[in-house]
N, C-alpha and C positions, 0 to 999 in steps of 0.2 A: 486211068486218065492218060489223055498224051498229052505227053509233059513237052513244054515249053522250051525249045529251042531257043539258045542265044543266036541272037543278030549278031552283036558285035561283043568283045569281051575285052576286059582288062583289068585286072585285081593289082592289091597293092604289096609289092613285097620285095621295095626297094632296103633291105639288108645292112647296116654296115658293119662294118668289124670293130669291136671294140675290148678297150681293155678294161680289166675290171679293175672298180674303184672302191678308196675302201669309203665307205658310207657309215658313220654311227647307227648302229641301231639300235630303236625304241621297243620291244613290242608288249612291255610290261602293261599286263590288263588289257589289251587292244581287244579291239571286237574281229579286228580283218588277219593279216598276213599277208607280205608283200610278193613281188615280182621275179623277174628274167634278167638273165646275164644281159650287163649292154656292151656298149660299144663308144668309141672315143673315136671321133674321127675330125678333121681340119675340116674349116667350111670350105666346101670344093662347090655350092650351088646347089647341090641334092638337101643337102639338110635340113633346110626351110621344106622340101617336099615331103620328108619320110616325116615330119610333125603331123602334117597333112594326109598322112596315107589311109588310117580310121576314119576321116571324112569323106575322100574317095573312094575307100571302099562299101559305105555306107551309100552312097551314090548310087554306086553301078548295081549292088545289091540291092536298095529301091527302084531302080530304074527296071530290072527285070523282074522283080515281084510284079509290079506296076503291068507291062506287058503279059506275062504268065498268066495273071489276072483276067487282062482285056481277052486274053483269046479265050479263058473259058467265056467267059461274058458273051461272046460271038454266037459260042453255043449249045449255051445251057442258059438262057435268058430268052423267056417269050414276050419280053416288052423290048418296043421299038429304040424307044430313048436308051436304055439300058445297054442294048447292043448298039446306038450310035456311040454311046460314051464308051463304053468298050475299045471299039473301031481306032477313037481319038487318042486313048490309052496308048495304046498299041505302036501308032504312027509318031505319038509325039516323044513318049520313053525311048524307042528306038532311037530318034534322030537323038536327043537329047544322050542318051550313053555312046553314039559316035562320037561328037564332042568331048566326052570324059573320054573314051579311048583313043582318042587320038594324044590327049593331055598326054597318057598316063606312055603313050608312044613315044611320044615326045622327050619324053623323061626317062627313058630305058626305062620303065616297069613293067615288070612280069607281073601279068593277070590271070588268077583263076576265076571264075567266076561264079557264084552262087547264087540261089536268093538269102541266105544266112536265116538263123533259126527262126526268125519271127516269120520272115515272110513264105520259108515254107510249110510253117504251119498255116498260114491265111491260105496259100493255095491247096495246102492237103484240106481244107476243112471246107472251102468253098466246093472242092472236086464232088463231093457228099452231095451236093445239092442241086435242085433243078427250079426251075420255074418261076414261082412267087419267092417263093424260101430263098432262092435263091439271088434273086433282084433285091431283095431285104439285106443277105448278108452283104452281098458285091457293094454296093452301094455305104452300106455302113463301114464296111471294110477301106471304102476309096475316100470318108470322109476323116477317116482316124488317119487314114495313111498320109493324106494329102496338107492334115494337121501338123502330123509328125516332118514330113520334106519342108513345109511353109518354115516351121523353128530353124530346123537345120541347115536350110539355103540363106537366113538371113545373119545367122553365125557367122557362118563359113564364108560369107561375105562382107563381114567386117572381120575377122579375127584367126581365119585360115594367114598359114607362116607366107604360102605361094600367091606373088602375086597373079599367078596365072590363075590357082584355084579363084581367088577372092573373084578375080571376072568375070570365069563362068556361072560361079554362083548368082553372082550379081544379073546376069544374064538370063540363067535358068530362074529366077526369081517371080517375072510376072507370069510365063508359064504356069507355074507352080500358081499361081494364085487364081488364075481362068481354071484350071481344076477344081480348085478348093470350090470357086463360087459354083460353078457348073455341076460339081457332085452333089453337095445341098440341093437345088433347083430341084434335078433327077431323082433325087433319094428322097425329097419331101413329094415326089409323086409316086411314089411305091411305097409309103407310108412310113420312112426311118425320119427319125429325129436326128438334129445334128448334132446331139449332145452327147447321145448314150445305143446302144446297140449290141448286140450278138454276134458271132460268128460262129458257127458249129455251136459246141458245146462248152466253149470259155467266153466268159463273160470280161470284158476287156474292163480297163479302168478310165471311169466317166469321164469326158473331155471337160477341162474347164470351161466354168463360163466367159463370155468373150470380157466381160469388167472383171475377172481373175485373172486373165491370161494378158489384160492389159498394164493392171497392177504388176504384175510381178515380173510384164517384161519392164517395165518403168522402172520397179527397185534395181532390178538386175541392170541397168541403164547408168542410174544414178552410181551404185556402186561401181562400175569399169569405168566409167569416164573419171570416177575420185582416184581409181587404184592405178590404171593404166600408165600415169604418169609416172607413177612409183615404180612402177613393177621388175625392177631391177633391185628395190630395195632387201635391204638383207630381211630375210625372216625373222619372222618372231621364236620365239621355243616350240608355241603351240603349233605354228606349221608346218616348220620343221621338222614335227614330230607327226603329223598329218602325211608329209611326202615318205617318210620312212616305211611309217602305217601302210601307206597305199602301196608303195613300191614292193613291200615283200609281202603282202597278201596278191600282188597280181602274182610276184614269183613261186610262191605256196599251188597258187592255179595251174600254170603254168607246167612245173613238176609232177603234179599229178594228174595233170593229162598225158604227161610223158607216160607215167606207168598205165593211164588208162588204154593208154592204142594199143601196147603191149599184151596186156594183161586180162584186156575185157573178155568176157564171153559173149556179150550179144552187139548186133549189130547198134544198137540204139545209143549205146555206154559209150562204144567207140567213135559215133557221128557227133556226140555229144562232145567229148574230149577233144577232134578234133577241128569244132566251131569254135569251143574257149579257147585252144592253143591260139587257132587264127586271129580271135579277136581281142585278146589278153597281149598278144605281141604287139600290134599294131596300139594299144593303148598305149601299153610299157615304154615305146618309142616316144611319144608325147612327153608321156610323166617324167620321164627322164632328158628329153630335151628342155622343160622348164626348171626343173631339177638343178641343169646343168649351167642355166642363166641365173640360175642363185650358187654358184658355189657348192652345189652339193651334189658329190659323184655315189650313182642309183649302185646297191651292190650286188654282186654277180655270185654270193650264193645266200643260203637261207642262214637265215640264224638261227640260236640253240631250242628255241621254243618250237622252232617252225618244225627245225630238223625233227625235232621227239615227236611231232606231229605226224609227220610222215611214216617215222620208222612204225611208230602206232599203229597207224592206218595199214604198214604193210606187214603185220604182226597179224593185226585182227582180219585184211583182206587176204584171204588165202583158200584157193580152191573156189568153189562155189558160192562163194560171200563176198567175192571181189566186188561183182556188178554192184550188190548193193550196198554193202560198204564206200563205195567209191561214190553212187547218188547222195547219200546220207550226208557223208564228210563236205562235198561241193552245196550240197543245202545246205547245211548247218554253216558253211566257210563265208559263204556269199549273204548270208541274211545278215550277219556280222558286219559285212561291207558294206550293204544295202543301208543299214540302222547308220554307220559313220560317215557315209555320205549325206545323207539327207541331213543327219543332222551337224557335223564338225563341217562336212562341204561345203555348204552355202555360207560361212564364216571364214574359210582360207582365205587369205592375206589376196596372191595374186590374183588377178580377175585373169587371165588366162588357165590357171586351173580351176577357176569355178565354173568356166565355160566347158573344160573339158568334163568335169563332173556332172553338167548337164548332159552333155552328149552321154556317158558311158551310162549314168544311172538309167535309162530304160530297156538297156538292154542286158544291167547287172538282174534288174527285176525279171524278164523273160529266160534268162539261162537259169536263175535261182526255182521258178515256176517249171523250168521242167524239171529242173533234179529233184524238185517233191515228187511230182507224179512220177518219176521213173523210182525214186527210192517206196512209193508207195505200190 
């Protein structure tokens, strides 16, 4: 395939230095293991950004899936519609990541650019295909995608730190939604449903129905507007012990993608480690900026549990068992985290990290989905 030239690019990987804190830690019985060294820095302006930077990078990263996409659609689509939605793809993602690059310009940040794990799988598995097959996946793929940006622009536009971010989301919003209606329209004439659909050979997870997806934006409503006003309030035990939880299972992640870029033998182990590192950072940054508006400083290394964890893992990864040692440990690490989100997450205290728990849980689910397949 020829691959998909960025237009314009900007990643997020505004940095601060920080000092470590000592943090209590929980991790008796957990399901997860937490996070990454942070950083302690004075509010100089950036701060409310780098909260921000897993949202913008989540951006630019569907902005160029989004694109990559349209151009195959250009030409490997023998339906007209198909290739004009494509066409529209193309021109509006583009302009639409200027605006995020210019922000992230604006802002001194240094951008790499990717499509990040999801989305290049959607264009490895769209490359597969031609014709019908392929107006099938295109189309079911731009209705899940456009589902997925519809959530996250209307987040990011009440509850991103920037208010620069909150604008352009606000901005980029009806955009996003002339998509959404426009994919359906095209995809119910090439015979997808807007519910449910294929891509290659993974079967994606069923879109809600739109009176599910209205419920439970309305719960998620009622809750932040009761919580928001509080959200400064001190913690409870049980969240307190949820922020611990999550902070040193991202750092458990984190460290062993250290060892994995080192250590791996195949390409796949090491692209793998080095998505999590990228996108476990820019979490950790969050988790620990909310963290830090309750009083509580995120810790900068692992604890005794985690550590024996590791040392394990580097006992029994050795030689030729690394690769799969290393898939195994990040499945078996991540399903743990996946189980305590779904279910302690939607019960944490502040409605800013239930918000951020929506955002991380679907892509905790896609990195956990390849380290099976790669461990299998």
């Amino acid at each position: 395939m020829s691959r998909v030239i960025p237009v314009t690019g900007a990643l997020v990987a505004a940095m601060l230095a920080t000092a470590p804190g000592a943090f209590a830690q929980d991790t008796t019985g957990s399901p997860w293991r937490t996070v990454r060294p942070e950083r302690t820095v004075p509010d100089t302006g950036i701060s409310s950004l780098v909260a921000d930077t897993a949202y913008i990078r989540q951006v630019i990263r569907g902005n160029f899936t989004e694109v990559g996409a349209g151009r195959l659609a250009e030409s490997r689509s023998e339906n007209s519609e198909v290739k004009d939605f494509g066409e529209r793809m193309v021109s509006d993602h583009n302009a639409m990541n200027e605006e995020w690059a210019r922000l992230a310009t604006e802002k001194n940040m240094r951008v790499d650019v990717d499509f990040g794990p999801s989305g290049k799988q959607t264009i490895d598995q769209l490359d597969d295909l031609n014709g019908t097959e392929f107006d099938q996946a295109y189309m079911n793929a731009m209705i899940r995608q456009h589902e997925n940006d519809l959530a996250t622009f209307q987040r990011m536009s009440s509850s991103a730190q920037s208010s620069d971010v909150r604008q352009l989301a606000s901005t980029g919003l009806s955009t996003i939604q002339q998509h959404l209606l426009l994919a359906r329209q095209v995809g119910s004439r090439v015979g997808v449903s807007s519910t449910a659909g294929r891509v290659g050979d993974v079967t994606p997870m069923p879109l809600p129905s739109d009176t599910d997806r209205t419920r439970r934006t309305d719960d998620r409503a009622t809750r932040n507007e009761r919580d928001d006003g509080n959200d400064r309030a001190a913690l409870s035990v049980e969240d307190r012990a949820f922020f611990q939880n999550t902070l040193q299972a991202h750092l458990l992640e984190l460290r062993l993608a250290e060892l994995a870029k080192r250590e791996a033998k195949s390409d796949e182990i090491r692209r793998l480690a080095e998505r999590i590192e990228n996108d476990f950072e820019g979490w950790q940054e969050r988790w620990k900026d909310i963290a830090e508006r309750h009083d509580l400083k995120a810790p900068s290394n692992l604890g005794p549990e985690h550590r024996e964890r590791i040392e394990d893992f580097q006992d029994r990864a050795k030689g030729k068992n690394f690769d799969h040692r290393y898939a195994e440990l990040v499945a078996e690490h991540l399903q743990g985290v996946v189980n305590a989100f779904e279910k302690e997450g939607q019960k944490v205290r502040p409605a800013a990290a239930r918000r951020l728990v929506d955002d991380e849980l679907p892509e905790l689910r896609q990195y956990l989905a390849r380290a099976r397949q790669l461990e299998r």
